[in-house]
C-alpha positions as CSV (number, residue, x, y, z in Angstrom):
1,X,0.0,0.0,0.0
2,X,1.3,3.7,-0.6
3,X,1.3,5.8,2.7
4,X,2.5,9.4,2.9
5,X,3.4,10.1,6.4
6,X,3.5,13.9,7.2
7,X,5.7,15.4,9.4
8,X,9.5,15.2,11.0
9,X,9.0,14.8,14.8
10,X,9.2,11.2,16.9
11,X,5.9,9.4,15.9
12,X,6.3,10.2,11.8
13,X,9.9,8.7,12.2
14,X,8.5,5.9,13.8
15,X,5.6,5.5,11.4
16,X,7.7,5.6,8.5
17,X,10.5,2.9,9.2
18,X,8.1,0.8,10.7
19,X,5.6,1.2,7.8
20,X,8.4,0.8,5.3
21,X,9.6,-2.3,7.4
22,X,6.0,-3.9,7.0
23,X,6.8,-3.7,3.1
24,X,4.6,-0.6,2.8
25,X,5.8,1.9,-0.3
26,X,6.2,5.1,2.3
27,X,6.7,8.9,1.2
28,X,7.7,10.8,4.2
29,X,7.2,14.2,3.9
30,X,9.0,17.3,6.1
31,X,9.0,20.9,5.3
32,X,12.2,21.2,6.5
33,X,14.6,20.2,3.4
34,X,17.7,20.4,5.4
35,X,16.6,18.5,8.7
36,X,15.2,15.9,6.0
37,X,19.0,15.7,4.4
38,X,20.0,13.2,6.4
39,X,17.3,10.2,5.2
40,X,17.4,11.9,1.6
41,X,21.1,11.4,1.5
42,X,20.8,7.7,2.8
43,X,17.7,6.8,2.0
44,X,16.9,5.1,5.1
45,X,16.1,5.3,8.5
46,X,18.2,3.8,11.6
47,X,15.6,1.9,13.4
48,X,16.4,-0.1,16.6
49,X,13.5,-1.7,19.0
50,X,13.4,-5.2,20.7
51,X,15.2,-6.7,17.7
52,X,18.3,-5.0,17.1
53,X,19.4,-1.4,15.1
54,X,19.3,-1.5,11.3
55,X,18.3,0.5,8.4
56,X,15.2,0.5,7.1
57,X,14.7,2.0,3.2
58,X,12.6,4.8,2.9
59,X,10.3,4.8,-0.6
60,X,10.5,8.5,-0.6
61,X,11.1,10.9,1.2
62,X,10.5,14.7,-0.2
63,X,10.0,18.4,0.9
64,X,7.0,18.5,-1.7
65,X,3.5,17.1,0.3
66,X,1.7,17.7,-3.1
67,X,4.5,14.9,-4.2
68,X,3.7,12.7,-1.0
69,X,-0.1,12.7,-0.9
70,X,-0.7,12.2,-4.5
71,X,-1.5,8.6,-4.8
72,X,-1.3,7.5,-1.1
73,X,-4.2,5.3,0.1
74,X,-3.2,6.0,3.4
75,X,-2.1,9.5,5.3
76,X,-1.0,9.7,8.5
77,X,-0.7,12.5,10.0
78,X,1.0,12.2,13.5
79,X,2.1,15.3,14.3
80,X,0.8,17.5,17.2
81,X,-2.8,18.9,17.2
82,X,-1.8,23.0,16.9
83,X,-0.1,21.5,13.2
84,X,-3.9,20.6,12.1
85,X,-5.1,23.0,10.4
86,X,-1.8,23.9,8.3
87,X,-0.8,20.7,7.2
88,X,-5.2,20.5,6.3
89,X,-4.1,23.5,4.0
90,X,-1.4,22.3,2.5
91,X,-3.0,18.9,1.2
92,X,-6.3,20.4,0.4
93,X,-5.7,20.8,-3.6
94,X,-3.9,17.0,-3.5
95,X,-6.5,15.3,-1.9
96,X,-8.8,12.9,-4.0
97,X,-12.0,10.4,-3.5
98,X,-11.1,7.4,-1.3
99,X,-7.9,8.2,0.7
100,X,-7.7,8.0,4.1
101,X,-6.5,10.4,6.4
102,X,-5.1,9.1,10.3
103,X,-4.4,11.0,13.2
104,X,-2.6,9.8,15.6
105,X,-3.9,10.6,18.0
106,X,-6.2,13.8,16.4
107,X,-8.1,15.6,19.5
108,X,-10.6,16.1,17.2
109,X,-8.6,16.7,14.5
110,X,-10.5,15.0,12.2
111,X,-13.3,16.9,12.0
112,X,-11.2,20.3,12.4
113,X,-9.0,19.1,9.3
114,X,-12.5,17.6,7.5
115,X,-13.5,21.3,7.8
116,X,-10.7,22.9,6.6
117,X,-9.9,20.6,3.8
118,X,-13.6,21.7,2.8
119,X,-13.4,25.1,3.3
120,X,-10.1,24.9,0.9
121,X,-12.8,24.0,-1.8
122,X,-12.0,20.5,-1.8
123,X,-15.3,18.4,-2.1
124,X,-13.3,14.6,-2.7
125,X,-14.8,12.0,-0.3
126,X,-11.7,11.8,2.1
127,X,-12.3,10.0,5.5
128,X,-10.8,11.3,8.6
129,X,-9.7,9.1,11.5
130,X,-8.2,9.6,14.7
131,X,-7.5,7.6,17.6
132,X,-6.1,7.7,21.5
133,X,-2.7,7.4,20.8
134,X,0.4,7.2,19.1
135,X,1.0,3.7,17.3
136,X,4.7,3.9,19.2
137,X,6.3,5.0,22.5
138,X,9.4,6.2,20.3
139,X,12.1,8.5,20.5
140,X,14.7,10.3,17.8
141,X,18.1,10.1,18.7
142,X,19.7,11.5,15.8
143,X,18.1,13.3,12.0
144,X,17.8,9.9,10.7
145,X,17.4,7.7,14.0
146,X,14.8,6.7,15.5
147,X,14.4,4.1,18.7
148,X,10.9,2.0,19.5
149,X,10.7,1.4,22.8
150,X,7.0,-0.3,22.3
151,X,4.2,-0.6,19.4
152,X,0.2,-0.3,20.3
153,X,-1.4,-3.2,20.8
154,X,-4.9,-1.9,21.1
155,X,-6.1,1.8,18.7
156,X,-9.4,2.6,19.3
157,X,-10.0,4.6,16.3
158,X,-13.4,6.6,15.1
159,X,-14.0,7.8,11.5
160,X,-15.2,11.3,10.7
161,X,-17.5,11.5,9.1
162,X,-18.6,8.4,10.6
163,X,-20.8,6.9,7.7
164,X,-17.4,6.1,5.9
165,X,-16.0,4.4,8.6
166,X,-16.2,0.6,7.5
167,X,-14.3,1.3,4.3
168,X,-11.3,3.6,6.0
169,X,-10.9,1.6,8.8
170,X,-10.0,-1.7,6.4
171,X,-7.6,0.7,4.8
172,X,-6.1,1.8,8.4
173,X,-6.1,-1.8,9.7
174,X,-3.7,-2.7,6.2
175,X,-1.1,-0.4,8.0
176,X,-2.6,-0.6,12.1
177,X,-3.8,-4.1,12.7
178,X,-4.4,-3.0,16.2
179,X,-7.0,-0.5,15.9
180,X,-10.4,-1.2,17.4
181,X,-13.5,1.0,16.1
182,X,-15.2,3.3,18.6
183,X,-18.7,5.2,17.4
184,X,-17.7,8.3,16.1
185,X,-14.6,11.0,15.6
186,X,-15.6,12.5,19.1
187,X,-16.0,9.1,21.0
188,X,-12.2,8.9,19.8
189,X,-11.0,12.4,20.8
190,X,-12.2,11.2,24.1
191,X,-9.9,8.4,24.2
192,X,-6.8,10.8,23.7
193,X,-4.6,9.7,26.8
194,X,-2.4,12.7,26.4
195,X,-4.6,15.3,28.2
196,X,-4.9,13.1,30.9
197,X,-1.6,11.4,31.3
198,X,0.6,14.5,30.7
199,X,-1.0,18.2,32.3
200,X,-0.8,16.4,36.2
201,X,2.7,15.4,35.7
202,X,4.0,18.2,34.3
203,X,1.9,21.2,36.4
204,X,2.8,18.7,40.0
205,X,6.7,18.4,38.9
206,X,6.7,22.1,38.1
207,X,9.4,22.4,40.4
208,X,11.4,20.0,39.9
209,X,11.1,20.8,35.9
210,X,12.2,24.0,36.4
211,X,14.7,23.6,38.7
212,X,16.7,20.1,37.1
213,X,18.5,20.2,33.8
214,X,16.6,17.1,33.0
215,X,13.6,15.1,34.9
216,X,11.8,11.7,34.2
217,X,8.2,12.8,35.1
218,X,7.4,9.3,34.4
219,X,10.0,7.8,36.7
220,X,10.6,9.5,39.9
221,X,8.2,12.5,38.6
222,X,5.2,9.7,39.2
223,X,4.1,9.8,42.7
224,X,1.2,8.6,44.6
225,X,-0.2,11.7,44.9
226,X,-0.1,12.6,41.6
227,X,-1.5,9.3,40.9
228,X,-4.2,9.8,42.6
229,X,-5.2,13.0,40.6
230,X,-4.5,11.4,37.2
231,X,-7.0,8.5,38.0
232,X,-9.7,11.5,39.6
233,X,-9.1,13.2,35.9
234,X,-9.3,10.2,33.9
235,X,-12.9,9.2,36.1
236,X,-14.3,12.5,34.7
237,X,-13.4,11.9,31.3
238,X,-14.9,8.2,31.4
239,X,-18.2,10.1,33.3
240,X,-18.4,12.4,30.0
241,X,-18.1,9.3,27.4
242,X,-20.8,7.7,29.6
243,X,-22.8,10.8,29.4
244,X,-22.5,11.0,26.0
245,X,-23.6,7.4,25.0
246,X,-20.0,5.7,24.4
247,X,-19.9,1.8,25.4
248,X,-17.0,0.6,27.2
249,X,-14.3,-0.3,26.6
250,X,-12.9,3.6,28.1
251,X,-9.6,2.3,28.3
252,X,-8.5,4.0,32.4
253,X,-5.5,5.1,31.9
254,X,-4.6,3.2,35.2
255,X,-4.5,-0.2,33.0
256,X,-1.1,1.9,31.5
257,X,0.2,1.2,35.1
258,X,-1.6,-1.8,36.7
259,X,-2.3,-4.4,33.5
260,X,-1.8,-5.3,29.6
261,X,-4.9,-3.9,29.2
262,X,-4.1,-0.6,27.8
263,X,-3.2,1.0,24.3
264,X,0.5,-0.3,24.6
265,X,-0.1,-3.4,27.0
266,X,1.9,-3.2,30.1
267,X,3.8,-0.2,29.1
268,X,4.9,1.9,32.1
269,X,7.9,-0.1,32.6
270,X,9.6,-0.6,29.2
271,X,9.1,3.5,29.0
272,X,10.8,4.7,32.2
273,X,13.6,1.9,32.1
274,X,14.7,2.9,28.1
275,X,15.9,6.3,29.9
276,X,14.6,8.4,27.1
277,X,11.9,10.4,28.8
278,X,14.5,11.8,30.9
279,X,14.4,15.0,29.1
280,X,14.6,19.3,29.7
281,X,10.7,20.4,29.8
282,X,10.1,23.7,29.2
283,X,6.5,24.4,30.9
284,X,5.7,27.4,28.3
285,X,6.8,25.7,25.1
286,X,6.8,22.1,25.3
287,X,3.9,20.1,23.2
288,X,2.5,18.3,26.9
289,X,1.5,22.1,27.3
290,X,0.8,23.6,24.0
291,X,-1.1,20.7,22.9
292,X,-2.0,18.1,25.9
293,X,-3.2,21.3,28.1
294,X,-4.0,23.8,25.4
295,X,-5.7,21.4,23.1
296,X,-6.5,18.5,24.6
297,X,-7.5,19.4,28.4
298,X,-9.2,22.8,26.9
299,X,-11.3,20.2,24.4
300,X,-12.2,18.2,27.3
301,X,-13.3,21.0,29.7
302,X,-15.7,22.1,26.5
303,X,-17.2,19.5,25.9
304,X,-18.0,18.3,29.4
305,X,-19.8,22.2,29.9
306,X,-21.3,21.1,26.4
307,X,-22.7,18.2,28.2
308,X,-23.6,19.9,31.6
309,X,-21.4,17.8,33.4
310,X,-18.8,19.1,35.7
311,X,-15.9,18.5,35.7
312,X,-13.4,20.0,38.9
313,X,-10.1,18.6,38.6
314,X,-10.2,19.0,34.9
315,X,-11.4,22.7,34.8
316,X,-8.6,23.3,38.0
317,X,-5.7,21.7,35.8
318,X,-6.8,23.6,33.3
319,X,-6.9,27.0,35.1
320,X,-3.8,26.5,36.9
321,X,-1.8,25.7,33.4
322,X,-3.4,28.9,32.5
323,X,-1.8,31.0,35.5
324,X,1.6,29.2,34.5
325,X,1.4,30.4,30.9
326,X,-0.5,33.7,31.3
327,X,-3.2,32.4,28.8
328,X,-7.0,31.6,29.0
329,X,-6.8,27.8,27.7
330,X,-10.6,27.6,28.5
331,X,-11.3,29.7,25.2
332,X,-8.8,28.3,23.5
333,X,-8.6,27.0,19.8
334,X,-10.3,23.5,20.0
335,X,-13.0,24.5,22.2
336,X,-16.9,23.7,20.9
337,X,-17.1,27.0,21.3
338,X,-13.9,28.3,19.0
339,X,-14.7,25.7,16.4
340,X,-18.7,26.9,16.0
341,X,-20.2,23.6,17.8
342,X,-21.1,24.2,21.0
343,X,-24.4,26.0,20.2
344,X,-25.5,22.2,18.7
345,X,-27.9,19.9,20.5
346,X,-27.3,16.5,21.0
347,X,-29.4,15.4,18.0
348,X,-27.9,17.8,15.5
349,X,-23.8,17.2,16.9
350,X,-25.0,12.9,16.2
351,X,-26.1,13.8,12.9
352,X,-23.0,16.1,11.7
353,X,-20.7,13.0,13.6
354,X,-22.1,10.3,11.4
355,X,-22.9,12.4,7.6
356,X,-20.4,15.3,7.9
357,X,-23.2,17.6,7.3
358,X,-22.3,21.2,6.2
359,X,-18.9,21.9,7.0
């Protein structure tokens, strides 16, 4: 199958060696020409996981997304969520009837990019998924290196719009044989586990963050205490999928710690002994804030008001993120509200979920 994968951090590096591993023909696109040199020059990516290092061939890689998209059946997209809307530009005119776009994971990406794909005058029946996760707990260690420290084992992924979902999701599952369907493209934004996981450890290690040149939040950065608020957070997220309709499985984020249960099976460990979330966090700029708190936790508080449920620790993280930035995050750019949505009832938000409606 041809896949484009767009973009140059962790996650696209992964996708494309592993993709290209798989026996997938993979164009990986990056804007950046020079940082992109490096796998140009070679042609291949250094991958090294539970089996070794080598070097896995890249099909393409290129500076020109026109060059990437055309022809792909699949596009995956797994680049933060504040990234949407450009990247949606840029692939509007190249866009055609049957491909597939992947988010992973998309805090409501999918309908976001959906919208501005339409509003670039692009009409082609394109299907938009996004799911909870990345496919990969991976880091870069180099411009053409990249290290898995563990693949997904369960994606629960949901279609917008959601009418098109049986024929994109046999497309996804050619490349993701993990994914597992959910209802819609907001039952899957509310399996993101980065707004939960990320804004207690980062806003609860403030100090330590600031004050270290470099701090595991997931090793001695998780605590009982902030345990304890993680699983309070993650309760309220699973009260507003209930709310809303979504069956079980809501995937607690405590099976991340306690069981194989989760997205990447019994994770936790594999992640804090590979060393490579030991790392300088900048609380202003980093992508936990700007996207996890920004993003994610602002979409969460939204659409739990859109609901009338409350939400406390959610609305507090959010709030005190806020104070640490000096910005409003509860009117921020993925809210119902910013995006034109919250003034829908239930009946009309199901509808635009499953046909797409007017964009």
């Amino acid at each position: 199958m041809r896949i484009a994968v767009l973009g140059g951090g962790h996650g696209c590096y992964a996708a494309a060696a592993d993709l290209s591993e798989q026996g997938h023909e993979v164009c990986l696109w990056r804007r950046d020409a020079a940082a992109l040199e490096a796998v140009t020059r070679s042609g291949c990516i250094s991958l090294t996981d539970y089996r070794g290092c080598r070097e896995v061939p890249i099909f393409r890689p290129t500076p020109d997304i026109g060059a990437a998209v055309r022809g792909s059946d699949l596009i995956v997209i797994a680049t933060p969520a504040f990234s949407q809307t450009e990247i949606a530009a840029a692939i509007a005119p190249h866009l055609c009837d049957g491909q597939v776009v992947f988010l992973p994971p998309g805090t409501f990406g999918s309908y976001v990019m959906a919208r501005e794909v339409r509003r670039a005058g692009n009409s082609a029946a394109v299907a938009f998924a996004e799911t909870g996760t990345l496919p990969y707990l991976a880091r870069k260690h180099g411009d053409s290196d990249i290290t898995i420290t563990t693949r997904a084992t369960r994606l629960p992924t949901g279609v917008f719009p959601a009418s098109a979902a049986t024929a994109a999701l046999a497309v996804i599952a050619r490349a993701y044989p993990a994914i597992e369907p959910v209802e819609d493209a907001l039952s899957a934004a509310l399996m993101n586990a980065g707004p939960i996981i990320h804004p207690p450890l980062i806003l609860m290690n403030a100090g330590p963050l600031e004050h270290f040149e470099s701090w595991d939040i997931h090793n001695e950065g998780t605590q009982a205490s902030i345990r304890h608020v993680t699983d309070a957070l993650d309760a309220e997220r699973m009260a507003l999928r209930e709310a809303l309709g979504y069956a079980a499985p809501h995937f607690p984020l405590a099976d991340h710690y306690n069981s194989d249960r989760w997205m990447y099976g019994n994770a936790h460990d594999k992640l804090v002994d590979s060393g490579d979330w030991r790392e300088h966090i900048d609380l202003k700029t980093h992508r936990y804030m700007q996207e996890d708190v920004a993003y994610g936790l602002a979409f969460l508080v939204s659409v739990a008001d859109w609901a009338n449920l409350d939400c406390p620790v959610a609305r507090g993280l959010l709030a005190i993120a806020g104070a640490v930035c000096g910005q409003n995050f509860a009117t921020g750019p993925r809210t119902l509200g910013a995006l034109g949505l919250g003034r829908l009832d239930r009946s009309a938000m199901k509808r635009l979920l499953e046909c797409g409606g007017d964009l």
